[in-house]
N, C-alpha and C positions, 0 to 999 in steps of 0.2 A: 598421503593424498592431500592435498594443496584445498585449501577451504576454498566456497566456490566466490566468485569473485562477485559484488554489487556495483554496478556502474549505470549511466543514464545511458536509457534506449537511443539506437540509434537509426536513421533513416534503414538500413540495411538491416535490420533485424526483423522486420514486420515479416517475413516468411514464416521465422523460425518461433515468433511467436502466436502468430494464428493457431495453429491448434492449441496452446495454451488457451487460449480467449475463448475457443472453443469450447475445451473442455469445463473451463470455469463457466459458461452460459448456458440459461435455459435455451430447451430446444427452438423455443417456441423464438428466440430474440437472435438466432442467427442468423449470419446475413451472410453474404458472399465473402468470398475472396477479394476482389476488387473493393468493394463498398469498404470492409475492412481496410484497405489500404488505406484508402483515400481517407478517412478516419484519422487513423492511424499518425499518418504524414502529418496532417495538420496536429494533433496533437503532439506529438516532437518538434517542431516547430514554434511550437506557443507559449510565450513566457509564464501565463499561470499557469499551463500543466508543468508537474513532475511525474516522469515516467523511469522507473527503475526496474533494469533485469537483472537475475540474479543466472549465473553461469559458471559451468564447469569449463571445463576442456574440451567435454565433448558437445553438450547442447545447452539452451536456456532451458533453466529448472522453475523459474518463475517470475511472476512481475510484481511488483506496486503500481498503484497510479494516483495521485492524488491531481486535485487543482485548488488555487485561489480566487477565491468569489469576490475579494472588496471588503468594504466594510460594510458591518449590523448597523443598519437604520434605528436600532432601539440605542445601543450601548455603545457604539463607535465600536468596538472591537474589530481587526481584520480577522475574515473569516477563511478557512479553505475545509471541503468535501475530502474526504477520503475513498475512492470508490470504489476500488480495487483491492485483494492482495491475496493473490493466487500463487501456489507452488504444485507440481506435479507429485501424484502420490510418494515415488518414489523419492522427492526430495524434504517429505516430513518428516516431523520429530528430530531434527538433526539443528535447531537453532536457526535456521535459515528466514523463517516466517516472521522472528524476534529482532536478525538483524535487518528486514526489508523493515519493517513497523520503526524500527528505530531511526533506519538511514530518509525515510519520510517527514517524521518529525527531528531529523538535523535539519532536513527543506526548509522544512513549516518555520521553525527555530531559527535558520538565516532570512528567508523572507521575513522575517518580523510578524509570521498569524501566532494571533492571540487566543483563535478558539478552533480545534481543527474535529471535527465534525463526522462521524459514518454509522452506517445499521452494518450490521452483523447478520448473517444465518445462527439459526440455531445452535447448529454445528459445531460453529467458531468461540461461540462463550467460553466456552473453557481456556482457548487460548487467550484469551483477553483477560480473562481474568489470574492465569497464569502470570502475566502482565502486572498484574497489580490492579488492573481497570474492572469497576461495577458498571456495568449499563441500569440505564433506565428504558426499559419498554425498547430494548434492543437498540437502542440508540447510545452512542457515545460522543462525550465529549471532553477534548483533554485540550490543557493548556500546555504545546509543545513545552516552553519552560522547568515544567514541572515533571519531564522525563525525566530527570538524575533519582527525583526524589521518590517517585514510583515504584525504581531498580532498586533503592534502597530498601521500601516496604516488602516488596515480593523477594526480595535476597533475605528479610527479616522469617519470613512466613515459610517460607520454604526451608530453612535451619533447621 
C-alpha cells in the first residue's frame, strides 16, 4: 500500500474536508457548510496561509494549516501561527501527523519564518514531544531551521 500522499489543498477539496474540520472542532464553534466554504476558499487562495491534506486513494485523512503573520514588533523576527493539524482516527500512529508537522515547517523553512508558533491540547503533548519539542504552558515555539536538528535529538532518545 502506497504511503498516503501530502499535497497543498485545493479549491475542490473543501467537501471532502469539512467533516474533517468537523470532527477536529468543538461543538460549540461549528458553523455551516457554506460559511465553511467561503472560509475555506479564501484561505486557499491566500498567500500566508499554508494549507496541506494528507490523502490516500481513497479519501483525505487529514490537514495542516498554518499562516504567516509579518514580523515581531519586539525582535524583527517573521512570525507564522500554526493552527491546525488534524488526522482521522484511523489515520494515527502510522507517521502521518510527523510528516504533515514536517511538510509545515519545510513552508515556514522556504517562506523564511523565523519563529513558528501554536498551543496544543492536552492530548497532543506527547506527540510533540515525541518530536523532540518541550512546550511552555502548552505553547510552542520552534525555529523551522532547527528541524534537522530536532530529528537528530529524538532519533538520539528513542535508540
Amino acid at each position: 500500500m502506497a504511503l498516503p500522499l501530502i499535497r497543498s489543498a485545493r479549491q475542490s477539496d473543501w467537501m471532502a474536508l469539512w467533516p474533517l474540520v468537523q470532527d477536529a472542532t468543538d461543538a460549540t464553534a461549528a458553523s455551516s457548510p457554506e460559511a465553511f466554504r467561503a472560509r475555506y476558499q479564501h484561505l486557499v487562495q491566500s498567500a500566508e496561509h499554508r494549507l496541506l491534506v494528507a490523502e490516500n486513494s481513497e479519501a483525505l485523512l487529514g490537514y495542516a494549516w498554518a499562516q504567516q503573520l509579518g514580523l515581531d514588533l519586539r525582535s524583527g523576527a517573521t512570525l507564522a501561527i500554526f493552527h491546525d493539524l488534524y488526522l482521522s482516527p484511523r489515520a494515527r500512529q502510522k507517521g502521518l501527523g510527523k510528516r504533515l508537522f514536517e511538510a509545515i515547517c519545510g513552508w515556514a523553512r522556504q517562506a523564511g519564518v523565523q519563529r513558528l508558533s501554536w498551543q496544543a491540547q492536552p492530548e497532543a503533548e506527547g506527540f510533540y514531544h515525541h518530536l523532540g519539542l518541550a512546550a511552555t504552558a502548552r505553547a510552542y515555539n520552534l525555529n523551522p531551521q532547527d528541524l534537522s536538528t530536532l530529528r537528530t535529538q529524538a532519533h538520539k532518545e528513542s535508540a
